[in-house]
C-alpha positions, -999 to 999 in steps of 0.1 A, spaced: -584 -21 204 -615 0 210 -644 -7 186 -660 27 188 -660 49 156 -644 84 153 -654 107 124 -641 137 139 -608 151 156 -610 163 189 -590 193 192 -596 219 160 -561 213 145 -571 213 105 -555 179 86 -543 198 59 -531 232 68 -520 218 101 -536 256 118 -551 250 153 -584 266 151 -592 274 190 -572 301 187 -595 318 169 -628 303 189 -633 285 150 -644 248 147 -633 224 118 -663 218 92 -674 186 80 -656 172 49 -678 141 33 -658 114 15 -666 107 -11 -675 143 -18 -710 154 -19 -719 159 -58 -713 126 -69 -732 107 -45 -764 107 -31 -765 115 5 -780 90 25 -781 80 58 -755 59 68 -748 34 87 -711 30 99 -687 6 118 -652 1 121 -637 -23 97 -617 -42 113 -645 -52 141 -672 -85 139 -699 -73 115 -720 -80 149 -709 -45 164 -738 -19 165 -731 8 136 -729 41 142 -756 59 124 -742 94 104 -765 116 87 -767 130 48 -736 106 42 -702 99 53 -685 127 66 -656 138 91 -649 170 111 -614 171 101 -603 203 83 -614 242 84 -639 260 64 -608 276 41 -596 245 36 -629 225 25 -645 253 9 -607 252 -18 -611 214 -19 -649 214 -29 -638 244 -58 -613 231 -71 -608 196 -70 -643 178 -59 -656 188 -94 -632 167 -112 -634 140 -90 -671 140 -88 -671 141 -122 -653 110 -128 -674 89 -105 -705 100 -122 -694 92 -160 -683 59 -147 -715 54 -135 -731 62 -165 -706 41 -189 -718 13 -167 -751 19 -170 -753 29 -212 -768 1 -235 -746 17 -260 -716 5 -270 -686 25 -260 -650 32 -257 -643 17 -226 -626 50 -210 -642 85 -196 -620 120 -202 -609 136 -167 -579 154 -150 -558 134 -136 -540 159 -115 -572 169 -99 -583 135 -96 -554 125 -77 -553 161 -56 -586 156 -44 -580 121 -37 -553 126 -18 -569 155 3 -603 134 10 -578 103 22 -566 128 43 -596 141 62 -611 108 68 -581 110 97 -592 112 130 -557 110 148 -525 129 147 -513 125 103 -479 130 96 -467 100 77 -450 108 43 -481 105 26 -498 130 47 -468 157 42 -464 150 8 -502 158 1 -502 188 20 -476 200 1 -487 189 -36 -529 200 -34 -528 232 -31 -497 242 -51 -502 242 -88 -469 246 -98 -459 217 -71 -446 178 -87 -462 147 -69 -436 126 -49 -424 99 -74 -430 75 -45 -467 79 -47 -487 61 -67 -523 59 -72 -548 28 -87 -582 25 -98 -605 -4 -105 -641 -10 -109 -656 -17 -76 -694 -22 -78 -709 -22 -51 -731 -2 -28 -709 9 3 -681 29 11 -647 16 30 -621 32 41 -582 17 53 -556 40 65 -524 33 56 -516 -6 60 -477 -20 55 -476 -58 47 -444 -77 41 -437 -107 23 -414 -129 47 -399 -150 21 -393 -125 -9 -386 -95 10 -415 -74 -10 -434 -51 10 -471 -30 4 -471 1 21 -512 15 9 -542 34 14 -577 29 1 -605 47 -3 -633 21 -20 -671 35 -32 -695 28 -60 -685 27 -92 -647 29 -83 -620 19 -58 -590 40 -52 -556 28 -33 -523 46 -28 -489 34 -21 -459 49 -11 -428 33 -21 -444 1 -36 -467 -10 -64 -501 -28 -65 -495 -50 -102 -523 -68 -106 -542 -71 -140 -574 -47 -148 -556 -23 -122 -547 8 -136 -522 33 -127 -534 69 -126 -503 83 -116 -489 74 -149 -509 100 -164 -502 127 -141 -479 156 -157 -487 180 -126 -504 201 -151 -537 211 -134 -553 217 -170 -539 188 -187 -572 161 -197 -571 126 -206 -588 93 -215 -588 74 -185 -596 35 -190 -621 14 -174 -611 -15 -163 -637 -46 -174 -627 -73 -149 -643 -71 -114 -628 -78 -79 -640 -91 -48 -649 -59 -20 -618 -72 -1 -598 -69 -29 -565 -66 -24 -562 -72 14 -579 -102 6 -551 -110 -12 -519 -107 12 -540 -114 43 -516 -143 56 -483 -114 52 -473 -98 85 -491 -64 89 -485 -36 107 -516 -9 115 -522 24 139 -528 16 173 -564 30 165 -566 35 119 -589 55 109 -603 19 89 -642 22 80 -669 3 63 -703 23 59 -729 12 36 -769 28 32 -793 31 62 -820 10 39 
């Protein structure tokens, strides 16, 4: 398995509307994940995950990004849906931060929140992306009168600490009950993210934001947050010892701060 680290495709074929851009001499732009606006962008350094912490990290500028999808594309993600989700990282981070005693939730949109999740899982892809996941999402963000797949589901759980990581999608089975764990993550300060398709992640302090979605794009809610902290390798930690099956080359990342 090669060790080097790919942030960018490398034809001009964008991730989400699937258009190849050489035809019109066009290159893809550079999509950062988590979404610059929420973050501050530092100079990272980057490495595959699944590698020895040893490796040499590749070093990426003004924060984590990929050449993955066209300037149309981005520019409607960063509009429309990076507000909410930047947003939502930023009053975490403050209700984690207050001295005052509050309700432990923050008010978002979980439709947006879970559009622009999807479509910043999507560009982290470096290789060809056409699981079920990926066409489901490219037909969902976009749309506003489109219904989420009802075998998607998306979690969130406090996950404090200062790096970013990133799995593709991951399926582990359970050789004795039968139970498989088909899931993506997407893990950065103050929150960690995970999608599963046809399977459910029921662990305590994990909450289920896909219970909240009513595919309304203007619908707001109180979204919990959680009080119990996990470990960074939380939950492949978990089902570690289950068969797993991976891409020949996943898109998996671990990037923290230059200093």
């Amino acid at each position: 398995m090669s060790e080097s680290l790919q942030t960018k495709r490398k034809d001009k074929i964008c991730n989400i509307c699937l258009k190849d851009k050489a035809l019109t001499n066009e290159n893809l732009s550079w999509d950062h994940v988590p979404p610059k606006g929420g973050i501050d962008l530092s100079t990272m350094k980057a490495r595959r995950y699944d590698v020895d912490i040893s490796v040499d990290r590749t070093i990426i500028q003004n924060g984590l990004k990929f050449r993955t999808l066209c300037s149309d594309c981005n520019s409607k993600l960063g509009s429309f849906y990076d507000i909410a989700f930047n947003s939502f990282l930023i009053d975490v981070k403050k209700y984690l931060l207050s001295k005052i005693v509050q309700f432990p939730y923050v008010e978002s949109y979980p439709t947006l929140l879970i559009k622009g999740l999807l479509a910043h899982i999507l560009a982290t892809k470096t290789q060809e992306c056409c699981s079920k996941i990926d066409q489901e999402t490219r037909k969902f963000i976009f749309n506003s009168e489109a219904i989420l797949s009802p075998d998607i589901h998306v979690y969130y759980w406090l996950f404090p600490f200062n790096c970013t990581i990133i799995r593709e999608e991951e399926m582990y089975f359970n050789p004795y009950s039968g139970e498989k764990l088909h899931i993506t993550m997407l893990k950065t300060f103050p929150i960690a993210f995970a999608v599963t398709y046809k399977s459910v992640l029921s662990y305590p302090h994990v909450i289920e934001l896909t219970k909240l979605n009513q595919n309304d794009e203007e619908q707001k809610s109180k979204l919990i947050i959680p009080k119990q902290l996990y470990a960074l390798d939380f939950p492949e930690s978990l089902v570690r010892e289950m068969p797993r099956l991976v891409k020949s080359e996943p898109s998996n990342i671990f990037a923290s701060p230059k200093n």
